[in-house]
Backbone as CSV, one residue per row, in Angstrom:
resi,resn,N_x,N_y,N_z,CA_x,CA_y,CA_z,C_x,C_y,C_z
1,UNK,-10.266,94.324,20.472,-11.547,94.978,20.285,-12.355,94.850,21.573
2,UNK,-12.661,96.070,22.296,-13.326,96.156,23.388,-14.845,96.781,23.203
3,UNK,-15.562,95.886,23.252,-17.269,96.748,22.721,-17.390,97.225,23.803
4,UNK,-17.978,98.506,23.881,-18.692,99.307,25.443,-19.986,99.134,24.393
5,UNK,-20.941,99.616,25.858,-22.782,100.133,25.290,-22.722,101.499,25.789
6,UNK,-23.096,102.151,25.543,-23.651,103.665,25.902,-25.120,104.244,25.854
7,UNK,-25.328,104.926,26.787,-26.182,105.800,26.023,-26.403,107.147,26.274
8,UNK,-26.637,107.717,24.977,-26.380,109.074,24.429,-27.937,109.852,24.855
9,UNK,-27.947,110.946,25.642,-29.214,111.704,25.353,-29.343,112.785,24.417
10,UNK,-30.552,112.738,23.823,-30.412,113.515,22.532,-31.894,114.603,23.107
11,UNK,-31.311,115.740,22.666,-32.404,116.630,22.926,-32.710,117.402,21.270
12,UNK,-34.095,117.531,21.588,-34.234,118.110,20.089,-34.885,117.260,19.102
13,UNK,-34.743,116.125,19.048,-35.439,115.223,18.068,-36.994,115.052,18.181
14,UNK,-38.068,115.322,17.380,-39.469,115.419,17.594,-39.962,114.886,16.604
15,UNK,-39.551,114.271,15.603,-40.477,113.242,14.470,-38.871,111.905,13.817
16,UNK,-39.898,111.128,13.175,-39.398,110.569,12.492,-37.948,110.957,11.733
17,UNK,-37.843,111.731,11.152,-37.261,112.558,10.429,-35.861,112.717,11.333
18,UNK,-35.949,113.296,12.409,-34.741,113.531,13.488,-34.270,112.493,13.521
19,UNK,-35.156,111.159,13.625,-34.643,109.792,13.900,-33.344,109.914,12.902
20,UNK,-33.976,109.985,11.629,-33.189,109.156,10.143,-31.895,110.565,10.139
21,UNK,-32.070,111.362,10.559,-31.166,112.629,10.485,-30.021,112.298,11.183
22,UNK,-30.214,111.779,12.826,-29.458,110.913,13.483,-28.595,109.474,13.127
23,UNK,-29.309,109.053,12.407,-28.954,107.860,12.199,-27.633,107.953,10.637
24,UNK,-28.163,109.231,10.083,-27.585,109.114,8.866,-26.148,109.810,9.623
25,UNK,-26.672,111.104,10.449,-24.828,111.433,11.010,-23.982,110.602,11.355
26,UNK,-24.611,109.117,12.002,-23.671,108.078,12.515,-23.369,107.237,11.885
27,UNK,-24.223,107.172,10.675,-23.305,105.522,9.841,-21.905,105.691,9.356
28,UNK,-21.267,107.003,8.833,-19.881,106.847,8.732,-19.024,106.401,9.641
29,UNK,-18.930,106.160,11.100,-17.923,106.264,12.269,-18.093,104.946,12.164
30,UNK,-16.320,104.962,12.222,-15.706,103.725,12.077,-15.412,103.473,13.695
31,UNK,-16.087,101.827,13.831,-16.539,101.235,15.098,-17.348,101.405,15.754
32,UNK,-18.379,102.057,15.205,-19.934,102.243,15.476,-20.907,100.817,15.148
33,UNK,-21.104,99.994,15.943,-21.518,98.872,15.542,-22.902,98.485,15.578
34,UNK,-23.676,99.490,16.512,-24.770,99.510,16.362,-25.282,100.434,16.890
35,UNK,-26.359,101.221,16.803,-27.672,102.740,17.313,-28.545,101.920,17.651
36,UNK,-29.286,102.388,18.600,-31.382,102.169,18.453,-31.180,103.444,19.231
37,UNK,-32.200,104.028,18.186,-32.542,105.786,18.744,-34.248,105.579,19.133
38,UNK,-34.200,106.003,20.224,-35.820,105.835,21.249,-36.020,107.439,21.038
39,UNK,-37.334,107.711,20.102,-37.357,109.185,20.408,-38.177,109.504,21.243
40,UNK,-39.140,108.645,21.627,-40.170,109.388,22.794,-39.189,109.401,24.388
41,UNK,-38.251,108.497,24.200,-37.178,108.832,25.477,-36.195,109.434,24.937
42,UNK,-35.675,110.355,24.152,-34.600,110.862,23.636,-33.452,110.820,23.696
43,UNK,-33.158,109.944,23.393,-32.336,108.988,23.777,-31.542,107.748,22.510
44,UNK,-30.377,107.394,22.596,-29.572,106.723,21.489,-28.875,105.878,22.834
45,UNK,-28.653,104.277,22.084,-27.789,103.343,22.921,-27.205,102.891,21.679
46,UNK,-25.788,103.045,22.118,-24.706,102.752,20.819,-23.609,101.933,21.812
47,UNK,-23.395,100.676,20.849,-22.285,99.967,21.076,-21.656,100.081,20.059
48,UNK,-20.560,100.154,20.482,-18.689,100.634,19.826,-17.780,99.887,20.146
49,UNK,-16.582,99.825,19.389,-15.037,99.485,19.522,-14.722,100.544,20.224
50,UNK,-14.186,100.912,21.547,-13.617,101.668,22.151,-11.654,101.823,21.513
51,UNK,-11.523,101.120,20.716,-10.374,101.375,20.564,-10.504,102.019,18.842
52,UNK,-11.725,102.344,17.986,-11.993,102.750,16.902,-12.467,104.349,17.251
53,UNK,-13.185,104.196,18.554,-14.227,105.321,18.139,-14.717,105.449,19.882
54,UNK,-15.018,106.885,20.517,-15.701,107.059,22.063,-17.441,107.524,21.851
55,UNK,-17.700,107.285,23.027,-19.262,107.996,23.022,-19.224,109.296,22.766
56,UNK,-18.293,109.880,23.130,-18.052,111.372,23.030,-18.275,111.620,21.320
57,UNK,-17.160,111.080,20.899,-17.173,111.193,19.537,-18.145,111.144,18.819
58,UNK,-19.531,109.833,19.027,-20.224,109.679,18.173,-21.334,111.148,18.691
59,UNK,-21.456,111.461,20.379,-22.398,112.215,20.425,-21.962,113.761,19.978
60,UNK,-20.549,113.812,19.471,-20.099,115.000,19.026,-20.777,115.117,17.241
61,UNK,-20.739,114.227,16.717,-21.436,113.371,15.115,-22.800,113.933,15.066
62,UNK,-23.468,113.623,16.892,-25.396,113.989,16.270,-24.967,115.025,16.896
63,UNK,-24.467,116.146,17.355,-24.373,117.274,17.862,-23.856,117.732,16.060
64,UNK,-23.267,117.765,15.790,-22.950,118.768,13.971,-23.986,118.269,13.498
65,UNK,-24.704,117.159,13.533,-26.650,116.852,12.988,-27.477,118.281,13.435
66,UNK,-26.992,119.104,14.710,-28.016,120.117,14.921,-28.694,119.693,16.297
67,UNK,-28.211,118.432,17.023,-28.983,118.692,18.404,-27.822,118.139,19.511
68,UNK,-29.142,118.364,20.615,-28.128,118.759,21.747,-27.729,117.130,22.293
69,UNK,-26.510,116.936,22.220,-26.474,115.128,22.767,-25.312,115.246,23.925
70,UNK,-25.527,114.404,24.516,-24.718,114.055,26.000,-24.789,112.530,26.670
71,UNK,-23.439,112.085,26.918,-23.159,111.216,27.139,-24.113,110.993,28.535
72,UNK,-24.658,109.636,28.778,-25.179,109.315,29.963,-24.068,108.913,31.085
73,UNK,-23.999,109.255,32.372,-23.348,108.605,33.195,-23.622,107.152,32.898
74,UNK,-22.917,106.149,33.051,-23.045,104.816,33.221,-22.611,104.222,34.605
């Protein structure tokens, strides 16, 4: 088990609501171990099992939520 951190930019999120919309697309993914979604920086930092699950993947998860997400260079 290899944890990475990431973080995901999320475009599109403007209340509360986007938060929990986000948060609810990601609790199924297996090796998703933890979110904190910053909406006034739009923005998600997710640590993962890289051998369960990629950043790609989870930001592909809030992308079928309806917004625009992209992996940050690290």
């Amino acid at each position: 088990m290899a944890n990475q951190t990431r973080i995901i930019k999320i475009d599109g999120m403007t209340c509360g609501g986007c938060v929990a919309s986000v948060h609810t697309a990601t609790a199924d993914i297996d090796g998703l171990d933890d979110i904190s979604i910053e909406l006034l920086d739009n923005q998600a930092t997710v640590t993962f099992d890289d051998s369960k699950t990629s950043a790609d993947a989870i930001a592909s998860a809030i992308e079928d939520a309806g917004f625009d997400a992209t992996v940050a260079n690290s």
